[in-house]
PyMOL Python script that loads the backbone (N, CA, C, O; Angstrom):
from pymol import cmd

cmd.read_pdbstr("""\
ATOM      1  N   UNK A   1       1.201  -9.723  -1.906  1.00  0.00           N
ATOM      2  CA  UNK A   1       0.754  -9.356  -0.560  1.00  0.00           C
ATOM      3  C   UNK A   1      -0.181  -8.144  -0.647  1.00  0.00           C
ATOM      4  O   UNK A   1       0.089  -7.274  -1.475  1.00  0.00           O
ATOM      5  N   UNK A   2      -1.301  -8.010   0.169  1.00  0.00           N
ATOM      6  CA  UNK A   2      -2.150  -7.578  -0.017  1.00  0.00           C
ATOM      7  C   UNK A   2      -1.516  -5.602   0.887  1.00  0.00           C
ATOM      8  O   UNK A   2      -0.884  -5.649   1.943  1.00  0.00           O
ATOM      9  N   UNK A   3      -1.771  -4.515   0.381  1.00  0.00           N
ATOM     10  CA  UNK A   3      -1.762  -3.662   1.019  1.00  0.00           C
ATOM     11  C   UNK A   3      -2.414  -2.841   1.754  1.00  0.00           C
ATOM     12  O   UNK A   3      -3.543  -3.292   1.943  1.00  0.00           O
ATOM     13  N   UNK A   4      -2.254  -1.852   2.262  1.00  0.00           N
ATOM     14  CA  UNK A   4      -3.262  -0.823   2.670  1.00  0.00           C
ATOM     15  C   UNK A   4      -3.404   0.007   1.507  1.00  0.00           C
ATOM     16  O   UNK A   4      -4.566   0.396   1.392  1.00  0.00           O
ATOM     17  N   UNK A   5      -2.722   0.369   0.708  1.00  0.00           N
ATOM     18  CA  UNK A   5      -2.901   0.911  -0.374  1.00  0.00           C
ATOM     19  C   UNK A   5      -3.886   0.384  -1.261  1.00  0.00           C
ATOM     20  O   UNK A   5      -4.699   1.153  -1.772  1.00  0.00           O
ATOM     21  N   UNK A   6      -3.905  -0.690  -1.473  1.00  0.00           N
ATOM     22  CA  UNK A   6      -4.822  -1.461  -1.914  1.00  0.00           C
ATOM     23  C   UNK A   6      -5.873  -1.517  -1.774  1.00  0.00           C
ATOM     24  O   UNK A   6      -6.705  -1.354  -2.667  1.00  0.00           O
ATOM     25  N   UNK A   7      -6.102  -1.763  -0.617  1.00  0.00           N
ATOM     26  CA  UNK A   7      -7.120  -1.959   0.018  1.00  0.00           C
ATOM     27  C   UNK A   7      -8.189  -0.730   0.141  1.00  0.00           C
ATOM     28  O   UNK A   7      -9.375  -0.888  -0.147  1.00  0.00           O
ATOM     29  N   UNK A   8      -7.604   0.613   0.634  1.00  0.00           N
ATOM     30  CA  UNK A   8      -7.843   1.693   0.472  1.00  0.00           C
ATOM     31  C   UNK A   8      -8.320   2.472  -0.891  1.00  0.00           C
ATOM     32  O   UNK A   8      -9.107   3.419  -0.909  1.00  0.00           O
ATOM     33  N   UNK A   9      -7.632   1.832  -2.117  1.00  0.00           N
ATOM     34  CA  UNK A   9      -8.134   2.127  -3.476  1.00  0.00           C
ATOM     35  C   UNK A   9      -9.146   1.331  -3.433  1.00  0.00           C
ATOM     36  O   UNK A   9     -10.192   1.979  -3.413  1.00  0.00           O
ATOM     37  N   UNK A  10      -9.282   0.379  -3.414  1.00  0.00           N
ATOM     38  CA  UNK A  10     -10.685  -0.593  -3.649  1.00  0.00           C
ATOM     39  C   UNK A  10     -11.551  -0.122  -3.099  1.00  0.00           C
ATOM     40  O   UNK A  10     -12.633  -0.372  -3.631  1.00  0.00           O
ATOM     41  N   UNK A  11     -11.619   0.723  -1.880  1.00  0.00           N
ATOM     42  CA  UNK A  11     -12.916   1.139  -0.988  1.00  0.00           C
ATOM     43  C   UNK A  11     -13.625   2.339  -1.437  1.00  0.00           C
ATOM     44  O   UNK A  11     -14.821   2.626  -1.389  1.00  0.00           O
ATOM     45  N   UNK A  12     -12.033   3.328  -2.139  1.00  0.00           N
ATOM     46  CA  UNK A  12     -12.793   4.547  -2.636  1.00  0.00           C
ATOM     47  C   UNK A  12     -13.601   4.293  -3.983  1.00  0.00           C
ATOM     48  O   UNK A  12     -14.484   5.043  -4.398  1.00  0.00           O
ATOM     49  N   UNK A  13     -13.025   2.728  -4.815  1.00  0.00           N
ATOM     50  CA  UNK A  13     -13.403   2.815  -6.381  1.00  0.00           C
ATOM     51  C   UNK A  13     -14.964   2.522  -6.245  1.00  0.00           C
ATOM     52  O   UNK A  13     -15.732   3.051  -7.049  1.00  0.00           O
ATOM     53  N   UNK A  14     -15.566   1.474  -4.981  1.00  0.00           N
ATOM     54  CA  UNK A  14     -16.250   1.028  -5.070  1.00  0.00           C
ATOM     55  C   UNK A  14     -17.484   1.627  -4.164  1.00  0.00           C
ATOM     56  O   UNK A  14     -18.695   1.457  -4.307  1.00  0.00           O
ATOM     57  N   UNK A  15     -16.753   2.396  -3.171  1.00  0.00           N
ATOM     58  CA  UNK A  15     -18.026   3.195  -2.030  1.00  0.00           C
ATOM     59  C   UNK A  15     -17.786   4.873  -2.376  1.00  0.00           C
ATOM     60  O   UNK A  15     -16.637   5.197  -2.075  1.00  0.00           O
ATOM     61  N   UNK A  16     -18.414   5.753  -2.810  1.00  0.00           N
ATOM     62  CA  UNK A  16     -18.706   6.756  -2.266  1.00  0.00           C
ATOM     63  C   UNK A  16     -18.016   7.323  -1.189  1.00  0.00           C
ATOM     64  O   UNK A  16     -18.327   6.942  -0.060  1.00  0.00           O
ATOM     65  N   UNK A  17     -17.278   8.027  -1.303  1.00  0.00           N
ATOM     66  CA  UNK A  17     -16.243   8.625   0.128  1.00  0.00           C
ATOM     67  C   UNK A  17     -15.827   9.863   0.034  1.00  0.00           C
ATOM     68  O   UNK A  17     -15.649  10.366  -1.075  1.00  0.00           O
ATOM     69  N   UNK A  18     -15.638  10.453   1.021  1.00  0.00           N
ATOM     70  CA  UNK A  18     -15.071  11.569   1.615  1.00  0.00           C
ATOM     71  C   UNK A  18     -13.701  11.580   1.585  1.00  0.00           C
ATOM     72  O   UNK A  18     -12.914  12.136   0.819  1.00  0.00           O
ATOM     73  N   UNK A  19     -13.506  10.717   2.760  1.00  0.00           N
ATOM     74  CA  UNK A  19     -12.497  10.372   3.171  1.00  0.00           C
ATOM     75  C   UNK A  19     -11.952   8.868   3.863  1.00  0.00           C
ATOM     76  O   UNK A  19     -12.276   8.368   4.941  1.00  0.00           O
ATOM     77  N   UNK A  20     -10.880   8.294   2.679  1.00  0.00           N
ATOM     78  CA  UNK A  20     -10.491   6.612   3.722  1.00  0.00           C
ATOM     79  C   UNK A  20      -9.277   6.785   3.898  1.00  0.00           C
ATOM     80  O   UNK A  20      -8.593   7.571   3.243  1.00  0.00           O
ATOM     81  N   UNK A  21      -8.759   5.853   5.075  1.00  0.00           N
ATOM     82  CA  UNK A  21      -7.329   6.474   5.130  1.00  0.00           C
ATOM     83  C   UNK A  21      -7.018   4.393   5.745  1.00  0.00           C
ATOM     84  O   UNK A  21      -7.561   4.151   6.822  1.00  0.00           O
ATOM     85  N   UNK A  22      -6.605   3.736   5.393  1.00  0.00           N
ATOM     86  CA  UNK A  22      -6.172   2.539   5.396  1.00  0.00           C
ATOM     87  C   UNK A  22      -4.526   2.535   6.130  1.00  0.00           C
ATOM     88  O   UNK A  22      -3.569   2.976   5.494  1.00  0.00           O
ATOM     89  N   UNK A  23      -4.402   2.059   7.326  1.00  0.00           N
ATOM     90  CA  UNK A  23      -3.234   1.829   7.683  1.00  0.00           C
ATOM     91  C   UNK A  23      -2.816  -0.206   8.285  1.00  0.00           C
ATOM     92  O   UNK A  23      -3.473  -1.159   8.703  1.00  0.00           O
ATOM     93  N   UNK A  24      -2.042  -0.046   8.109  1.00  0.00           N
ATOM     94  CA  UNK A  24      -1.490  -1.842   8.217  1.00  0.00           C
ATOM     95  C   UNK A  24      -0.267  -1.974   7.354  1.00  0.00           C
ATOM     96  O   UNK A  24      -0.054  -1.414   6.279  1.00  0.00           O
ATOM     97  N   UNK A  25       0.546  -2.864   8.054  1.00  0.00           N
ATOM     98  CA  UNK A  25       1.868  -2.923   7.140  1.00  0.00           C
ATOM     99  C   UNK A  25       2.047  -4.323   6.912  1.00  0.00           C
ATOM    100  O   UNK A  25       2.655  -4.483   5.854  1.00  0.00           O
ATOM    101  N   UNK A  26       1.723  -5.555   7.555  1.00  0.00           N
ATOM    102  CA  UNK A  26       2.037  -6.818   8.032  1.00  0.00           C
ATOM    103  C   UNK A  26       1.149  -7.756   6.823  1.00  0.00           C
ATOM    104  O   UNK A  26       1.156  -8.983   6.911  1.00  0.00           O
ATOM    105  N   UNK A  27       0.364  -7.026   5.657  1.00  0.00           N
ATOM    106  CA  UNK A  27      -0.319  -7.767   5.046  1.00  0.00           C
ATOM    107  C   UNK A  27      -1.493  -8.487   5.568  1.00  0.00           C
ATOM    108  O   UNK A  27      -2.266  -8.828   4.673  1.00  0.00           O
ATOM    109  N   UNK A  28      -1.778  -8.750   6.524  1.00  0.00           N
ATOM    110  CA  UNK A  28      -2.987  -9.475   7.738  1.00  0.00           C
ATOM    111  C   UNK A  28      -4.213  -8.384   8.338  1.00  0.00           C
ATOM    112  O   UNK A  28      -5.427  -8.584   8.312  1.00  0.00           O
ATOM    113  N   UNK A  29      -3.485  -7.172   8.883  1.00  0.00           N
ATOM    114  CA  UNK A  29      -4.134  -6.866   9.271  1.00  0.00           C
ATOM    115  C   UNK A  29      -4.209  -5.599   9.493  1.00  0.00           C
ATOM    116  O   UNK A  29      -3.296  -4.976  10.036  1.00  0.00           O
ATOM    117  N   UNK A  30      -5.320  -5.066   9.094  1.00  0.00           N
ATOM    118  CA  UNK A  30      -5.493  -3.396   8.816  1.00  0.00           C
ATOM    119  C   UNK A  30      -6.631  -2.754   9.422  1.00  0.00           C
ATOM    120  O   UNK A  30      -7.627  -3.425   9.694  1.00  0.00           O
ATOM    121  N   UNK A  31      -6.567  -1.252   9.709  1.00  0.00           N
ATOM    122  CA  UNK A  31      -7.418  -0.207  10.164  1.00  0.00           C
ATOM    123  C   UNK A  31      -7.863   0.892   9.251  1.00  0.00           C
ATOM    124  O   UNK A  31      -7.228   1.683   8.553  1.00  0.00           O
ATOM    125  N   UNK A  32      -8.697   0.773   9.388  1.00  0.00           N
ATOM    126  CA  UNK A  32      -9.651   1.823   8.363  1.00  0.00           C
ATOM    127  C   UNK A  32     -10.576   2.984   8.687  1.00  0.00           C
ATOM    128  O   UNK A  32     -11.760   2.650   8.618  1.00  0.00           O
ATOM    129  N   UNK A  33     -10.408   4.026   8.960  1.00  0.00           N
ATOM    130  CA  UNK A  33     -11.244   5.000   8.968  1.00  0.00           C
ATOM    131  C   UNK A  33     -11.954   5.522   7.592  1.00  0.00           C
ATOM    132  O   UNK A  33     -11.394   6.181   6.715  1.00  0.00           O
ATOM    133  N   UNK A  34     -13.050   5.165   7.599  1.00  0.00           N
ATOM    134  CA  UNK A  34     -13.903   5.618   6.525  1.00  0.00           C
ATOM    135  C   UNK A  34     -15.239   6.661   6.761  1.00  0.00           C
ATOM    136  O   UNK A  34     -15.980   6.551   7.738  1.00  0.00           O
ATOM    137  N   UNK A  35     -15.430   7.787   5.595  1.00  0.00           N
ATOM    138  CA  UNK A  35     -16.213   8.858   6.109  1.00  0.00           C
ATOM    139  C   UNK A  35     -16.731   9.158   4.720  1.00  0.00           C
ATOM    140  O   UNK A  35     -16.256   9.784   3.773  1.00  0.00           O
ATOM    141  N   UNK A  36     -18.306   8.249   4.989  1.00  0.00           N
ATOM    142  CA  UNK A  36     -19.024   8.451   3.714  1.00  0.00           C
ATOM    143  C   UNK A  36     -20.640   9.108   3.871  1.00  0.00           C
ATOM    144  O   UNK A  36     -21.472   8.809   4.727  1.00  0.00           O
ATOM    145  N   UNK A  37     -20.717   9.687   3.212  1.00  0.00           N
ATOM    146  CA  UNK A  37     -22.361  10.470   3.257  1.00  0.00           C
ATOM    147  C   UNK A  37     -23.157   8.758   2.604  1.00  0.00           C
ATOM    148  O   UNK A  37     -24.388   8.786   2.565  1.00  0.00           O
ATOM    149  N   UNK A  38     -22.613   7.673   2.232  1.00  0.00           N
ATOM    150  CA  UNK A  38     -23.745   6.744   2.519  1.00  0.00           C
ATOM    151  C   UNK A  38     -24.358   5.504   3.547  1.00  0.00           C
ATOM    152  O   UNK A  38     -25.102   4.527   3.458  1.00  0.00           O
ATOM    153  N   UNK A  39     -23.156   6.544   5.057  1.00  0.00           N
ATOM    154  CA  UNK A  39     -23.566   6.284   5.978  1.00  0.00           C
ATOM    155  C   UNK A  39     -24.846   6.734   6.491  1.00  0.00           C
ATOM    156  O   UNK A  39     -25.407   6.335   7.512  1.00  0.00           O
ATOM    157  N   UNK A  40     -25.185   7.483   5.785  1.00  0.00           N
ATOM    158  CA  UNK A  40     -26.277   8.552   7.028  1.00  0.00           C
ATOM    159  C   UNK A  40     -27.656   7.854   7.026  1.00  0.00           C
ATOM    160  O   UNK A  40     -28.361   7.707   6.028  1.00  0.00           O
ATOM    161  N   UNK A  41     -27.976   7.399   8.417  1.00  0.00           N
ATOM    162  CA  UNK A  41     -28.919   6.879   8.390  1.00  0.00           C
ATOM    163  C   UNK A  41     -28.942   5.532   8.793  1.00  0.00           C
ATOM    164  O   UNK A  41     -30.028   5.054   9.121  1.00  0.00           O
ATOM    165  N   UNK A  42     -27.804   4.755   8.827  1.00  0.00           N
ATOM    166  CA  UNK A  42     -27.604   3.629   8.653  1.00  0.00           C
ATOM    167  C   UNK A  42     -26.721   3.129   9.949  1.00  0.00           C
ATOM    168  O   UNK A  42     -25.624   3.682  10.029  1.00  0.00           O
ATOM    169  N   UNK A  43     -27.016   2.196  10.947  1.00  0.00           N
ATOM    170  CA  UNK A  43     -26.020   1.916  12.129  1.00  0.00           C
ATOM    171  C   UNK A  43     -25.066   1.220  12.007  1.00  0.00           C
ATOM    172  O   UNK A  43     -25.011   0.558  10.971  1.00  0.00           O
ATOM    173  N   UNK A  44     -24.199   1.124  12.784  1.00  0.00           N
ATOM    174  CA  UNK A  44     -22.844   0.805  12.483  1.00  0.00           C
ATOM    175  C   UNK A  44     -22.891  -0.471  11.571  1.00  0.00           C
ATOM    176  O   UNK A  44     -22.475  -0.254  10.433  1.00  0.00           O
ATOM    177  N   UNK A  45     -23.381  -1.985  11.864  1.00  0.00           N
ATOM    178  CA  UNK A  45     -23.146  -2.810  11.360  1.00  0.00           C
ATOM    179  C   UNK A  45     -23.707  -2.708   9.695  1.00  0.00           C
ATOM    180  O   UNK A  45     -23.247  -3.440   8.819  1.00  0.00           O
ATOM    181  N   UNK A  46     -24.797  -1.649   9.437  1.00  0.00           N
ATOM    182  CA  UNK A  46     -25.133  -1.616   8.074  1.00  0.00           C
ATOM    183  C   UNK A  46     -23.830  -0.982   7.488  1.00  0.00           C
ATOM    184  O   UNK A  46     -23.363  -1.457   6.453  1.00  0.00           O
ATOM    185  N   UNK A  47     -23.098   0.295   8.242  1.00  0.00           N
ATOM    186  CA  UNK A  47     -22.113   0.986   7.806  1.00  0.00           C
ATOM    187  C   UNK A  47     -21.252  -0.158   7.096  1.00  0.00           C
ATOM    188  O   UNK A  47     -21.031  -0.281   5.891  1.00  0.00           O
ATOM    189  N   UNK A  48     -20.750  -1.099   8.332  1.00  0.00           N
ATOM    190  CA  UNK A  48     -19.334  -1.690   7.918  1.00  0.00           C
ATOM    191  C   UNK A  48     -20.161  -2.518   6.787  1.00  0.00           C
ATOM    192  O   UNK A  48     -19.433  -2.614   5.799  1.00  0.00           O
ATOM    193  N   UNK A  49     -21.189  -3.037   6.610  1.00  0.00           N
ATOM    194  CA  UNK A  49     -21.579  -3.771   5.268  1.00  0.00           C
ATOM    195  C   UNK A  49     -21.879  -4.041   4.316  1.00  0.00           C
ATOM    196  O   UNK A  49     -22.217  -5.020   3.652  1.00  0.00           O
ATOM    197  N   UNK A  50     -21.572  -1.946   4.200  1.00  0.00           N
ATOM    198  CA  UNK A  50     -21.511  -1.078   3.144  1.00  0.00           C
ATOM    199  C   UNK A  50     -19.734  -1.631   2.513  1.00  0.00           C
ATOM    200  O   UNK A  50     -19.400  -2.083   1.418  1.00  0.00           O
ATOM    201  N   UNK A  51     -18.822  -1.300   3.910  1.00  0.00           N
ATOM    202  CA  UNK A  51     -17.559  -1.398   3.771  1.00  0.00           C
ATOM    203  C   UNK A  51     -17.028  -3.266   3.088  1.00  0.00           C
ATOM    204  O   UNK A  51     -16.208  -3.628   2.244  1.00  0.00           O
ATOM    205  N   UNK A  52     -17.589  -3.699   3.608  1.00  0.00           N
ATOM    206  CA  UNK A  52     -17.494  -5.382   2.700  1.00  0.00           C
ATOM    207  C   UNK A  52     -18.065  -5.462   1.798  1.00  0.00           C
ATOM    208  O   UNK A  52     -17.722  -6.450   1.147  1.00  0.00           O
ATOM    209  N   UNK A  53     -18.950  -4.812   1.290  1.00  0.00           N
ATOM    210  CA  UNK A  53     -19.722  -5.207   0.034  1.00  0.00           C
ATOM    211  C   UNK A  53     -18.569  -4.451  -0.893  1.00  0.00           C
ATOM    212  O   UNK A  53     -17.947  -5.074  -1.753  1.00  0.00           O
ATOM    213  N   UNK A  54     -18.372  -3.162  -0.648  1.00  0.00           N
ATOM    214  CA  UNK A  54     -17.455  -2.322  -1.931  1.00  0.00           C
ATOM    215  C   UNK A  54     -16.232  -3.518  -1.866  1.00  0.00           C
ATOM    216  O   UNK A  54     -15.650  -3.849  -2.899  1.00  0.00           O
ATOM    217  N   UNK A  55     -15.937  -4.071  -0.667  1.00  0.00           N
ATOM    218  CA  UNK A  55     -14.336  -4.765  -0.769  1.00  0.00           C
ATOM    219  C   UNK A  55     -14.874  -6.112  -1.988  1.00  0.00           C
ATOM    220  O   UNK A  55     -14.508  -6.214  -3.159  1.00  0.00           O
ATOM    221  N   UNK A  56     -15.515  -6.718  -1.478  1.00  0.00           N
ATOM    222  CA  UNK A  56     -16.301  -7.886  -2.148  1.00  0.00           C
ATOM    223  C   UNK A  56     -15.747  -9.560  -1.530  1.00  0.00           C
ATOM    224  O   UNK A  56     -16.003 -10.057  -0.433  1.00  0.00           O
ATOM    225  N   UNK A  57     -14.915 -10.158  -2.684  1.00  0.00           N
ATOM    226  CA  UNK A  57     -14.916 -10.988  -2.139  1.00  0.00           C
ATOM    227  C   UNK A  57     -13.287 -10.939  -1.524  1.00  0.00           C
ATOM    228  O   UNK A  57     -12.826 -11.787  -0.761  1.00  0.00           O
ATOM    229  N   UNK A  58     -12.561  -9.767  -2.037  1.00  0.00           N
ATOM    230  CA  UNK A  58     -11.244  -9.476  -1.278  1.00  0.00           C
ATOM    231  C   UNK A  58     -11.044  -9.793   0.189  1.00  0.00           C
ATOM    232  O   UNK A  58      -9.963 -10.194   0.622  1.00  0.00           O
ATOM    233  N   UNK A  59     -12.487  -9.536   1.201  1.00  0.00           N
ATOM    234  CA  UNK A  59     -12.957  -9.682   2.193  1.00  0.00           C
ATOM    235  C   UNK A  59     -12.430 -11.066   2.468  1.00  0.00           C
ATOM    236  O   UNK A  59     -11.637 -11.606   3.239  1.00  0.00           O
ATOM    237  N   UNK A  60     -13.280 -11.406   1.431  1.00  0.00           N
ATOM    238  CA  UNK A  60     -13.308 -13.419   2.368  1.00  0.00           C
ATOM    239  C   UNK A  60     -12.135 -14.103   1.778  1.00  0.00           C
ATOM    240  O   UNK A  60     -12.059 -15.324   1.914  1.00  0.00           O
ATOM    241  N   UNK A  61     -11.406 -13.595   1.272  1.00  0.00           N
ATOM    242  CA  UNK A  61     -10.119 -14.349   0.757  1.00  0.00           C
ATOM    243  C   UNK A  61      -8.857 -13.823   0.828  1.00  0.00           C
ATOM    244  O   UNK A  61      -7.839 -14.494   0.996  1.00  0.00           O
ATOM    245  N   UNK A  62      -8.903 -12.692   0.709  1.00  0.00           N
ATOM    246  CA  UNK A  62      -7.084 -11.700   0.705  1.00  0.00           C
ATOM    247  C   UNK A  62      -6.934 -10.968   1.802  1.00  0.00           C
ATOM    248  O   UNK A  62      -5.839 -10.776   2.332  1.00  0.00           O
ATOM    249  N   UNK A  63      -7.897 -10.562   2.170  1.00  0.00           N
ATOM    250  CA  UNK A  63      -8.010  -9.440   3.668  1.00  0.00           C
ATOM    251  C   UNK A  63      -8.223 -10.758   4.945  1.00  0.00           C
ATOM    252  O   UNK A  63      -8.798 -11.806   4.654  1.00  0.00           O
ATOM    253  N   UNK A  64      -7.863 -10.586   5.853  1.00  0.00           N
ATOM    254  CA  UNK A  64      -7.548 -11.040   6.773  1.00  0.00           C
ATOM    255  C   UNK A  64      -8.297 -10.678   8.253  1.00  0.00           C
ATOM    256  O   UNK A  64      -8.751 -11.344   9.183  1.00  0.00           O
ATOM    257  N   UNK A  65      -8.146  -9.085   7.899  1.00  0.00           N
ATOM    258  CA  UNK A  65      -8.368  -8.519   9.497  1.00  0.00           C
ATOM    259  C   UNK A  65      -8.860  -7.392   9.178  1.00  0.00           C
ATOM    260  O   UNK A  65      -8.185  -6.979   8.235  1.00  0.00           O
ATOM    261  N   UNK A  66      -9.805  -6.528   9.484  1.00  0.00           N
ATOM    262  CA  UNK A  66     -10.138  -5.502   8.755  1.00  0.00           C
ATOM    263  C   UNK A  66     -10.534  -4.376  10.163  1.00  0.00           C
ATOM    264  O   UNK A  66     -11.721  -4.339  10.489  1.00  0.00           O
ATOM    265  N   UNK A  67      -9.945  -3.860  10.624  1.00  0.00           N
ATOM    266  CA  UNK A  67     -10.553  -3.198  12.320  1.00  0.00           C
ATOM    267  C   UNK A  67     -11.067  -1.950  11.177  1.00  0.00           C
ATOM    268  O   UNK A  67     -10.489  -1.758  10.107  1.00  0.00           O
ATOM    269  N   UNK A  68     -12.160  -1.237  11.612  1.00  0.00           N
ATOM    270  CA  UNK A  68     -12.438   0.115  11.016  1.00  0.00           C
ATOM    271  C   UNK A  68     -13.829   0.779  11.737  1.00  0.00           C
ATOM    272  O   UNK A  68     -14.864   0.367  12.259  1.00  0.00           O
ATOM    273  N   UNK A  69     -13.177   2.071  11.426  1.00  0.00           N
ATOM    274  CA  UNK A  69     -14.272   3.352  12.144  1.00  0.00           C
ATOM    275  C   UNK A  69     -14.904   3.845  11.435  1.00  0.00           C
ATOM    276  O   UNK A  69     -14.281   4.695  10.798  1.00  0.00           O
ATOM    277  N   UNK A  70     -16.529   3.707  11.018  1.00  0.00           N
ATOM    278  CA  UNK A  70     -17.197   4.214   9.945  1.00  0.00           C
ATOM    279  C   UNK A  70     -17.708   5.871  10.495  1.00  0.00           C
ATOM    280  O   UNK A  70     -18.068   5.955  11.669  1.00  0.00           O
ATOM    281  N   UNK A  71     -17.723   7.018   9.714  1.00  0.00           N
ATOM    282  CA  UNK A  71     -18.558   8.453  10.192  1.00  0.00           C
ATOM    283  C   UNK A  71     -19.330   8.555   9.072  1.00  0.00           C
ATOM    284  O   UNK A  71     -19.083   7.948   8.029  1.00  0.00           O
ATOM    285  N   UNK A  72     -20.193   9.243   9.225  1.00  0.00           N
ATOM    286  CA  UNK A  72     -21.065  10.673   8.563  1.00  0.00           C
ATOM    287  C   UNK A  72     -20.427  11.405   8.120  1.00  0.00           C
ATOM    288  O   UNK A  72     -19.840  11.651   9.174  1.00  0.00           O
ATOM    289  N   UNK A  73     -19.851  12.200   7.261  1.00  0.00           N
ATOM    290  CA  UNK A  73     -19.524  13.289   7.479  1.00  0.00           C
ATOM    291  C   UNK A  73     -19.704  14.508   8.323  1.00  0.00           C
ATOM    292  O   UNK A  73     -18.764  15.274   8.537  1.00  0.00           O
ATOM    293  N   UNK A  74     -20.706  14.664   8.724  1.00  0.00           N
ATOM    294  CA  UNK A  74     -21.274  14.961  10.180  1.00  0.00           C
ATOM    295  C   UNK A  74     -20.809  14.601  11.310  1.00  0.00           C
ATOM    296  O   UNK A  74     -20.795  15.345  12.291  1.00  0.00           O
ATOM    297  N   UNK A  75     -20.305  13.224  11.297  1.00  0.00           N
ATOM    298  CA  UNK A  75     -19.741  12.528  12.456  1.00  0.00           C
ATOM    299  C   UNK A  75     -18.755  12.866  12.313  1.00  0.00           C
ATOM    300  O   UNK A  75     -18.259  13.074  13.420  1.00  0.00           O
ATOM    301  N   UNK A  76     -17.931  13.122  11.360  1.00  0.00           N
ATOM    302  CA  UNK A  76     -16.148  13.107  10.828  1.00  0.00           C
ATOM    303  C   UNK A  76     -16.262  14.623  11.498  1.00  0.00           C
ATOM    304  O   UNK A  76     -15.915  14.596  12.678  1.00  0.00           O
ATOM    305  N   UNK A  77     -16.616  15.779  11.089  1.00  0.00           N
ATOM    306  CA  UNK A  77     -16.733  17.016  11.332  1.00  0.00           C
ATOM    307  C   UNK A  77     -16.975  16.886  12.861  1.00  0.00           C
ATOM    308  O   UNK A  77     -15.872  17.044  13.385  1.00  0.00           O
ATOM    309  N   UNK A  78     -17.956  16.661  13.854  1.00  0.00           N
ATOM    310  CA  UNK A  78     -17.221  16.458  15.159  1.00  0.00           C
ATOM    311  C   UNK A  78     -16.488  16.008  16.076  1.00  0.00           C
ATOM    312  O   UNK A  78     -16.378  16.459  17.217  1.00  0.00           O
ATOM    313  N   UNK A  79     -15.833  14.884  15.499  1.00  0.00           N
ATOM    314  CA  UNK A  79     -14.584  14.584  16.065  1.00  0.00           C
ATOM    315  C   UNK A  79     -13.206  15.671  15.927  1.00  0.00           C
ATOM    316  O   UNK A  79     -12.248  15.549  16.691  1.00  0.00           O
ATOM    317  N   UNK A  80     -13.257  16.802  14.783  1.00  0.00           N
ATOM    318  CA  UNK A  80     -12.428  17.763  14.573  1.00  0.00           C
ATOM    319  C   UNK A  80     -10.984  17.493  14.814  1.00  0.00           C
ATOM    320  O   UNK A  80     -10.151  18.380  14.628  1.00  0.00           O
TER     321      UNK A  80
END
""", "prot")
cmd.dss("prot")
cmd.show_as("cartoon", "prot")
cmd.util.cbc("prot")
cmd.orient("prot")
């Protein structure tokens, strides 16, 4: 069964990050806050396709449900 732990290691091995914090318990379906400087510049849907490309094909076969909030670090820093 697939975890948030998991899931969460795979994002930092493969994207550049600050900060990910992966929550979900049910194996299906998880939330992700991710806060990478190789957001900057880039709008949301490039963000999250930053976030599927590092997952790969985990995406289209083991992950299920993926809800997530991409920042800037800039962005992360004003939400405080």
């Amino acid at each position: 069964m697939i975890t948030a732990e998991y899931i969460q290691n795979h994002i930092e091995t493969n994207l550049p990050c600050e900060m990910v914090r992966v929550e979900g318990d049910d194996g299906h379906h998880f939330n992700a806050v991710i806060v990478s400087a190789e957001f900057q510049g880039k709008n949301m849907v490039q963000q999250h396709q930053l976030v599927y490309k590092a997952l790969g094909d985990k995406m289209k076969q083991e992950i299920h449900a993926l809800s997530m909030k991409t920042y800037t670090p800039e962005q992360w820093a004003e939400q405080g």
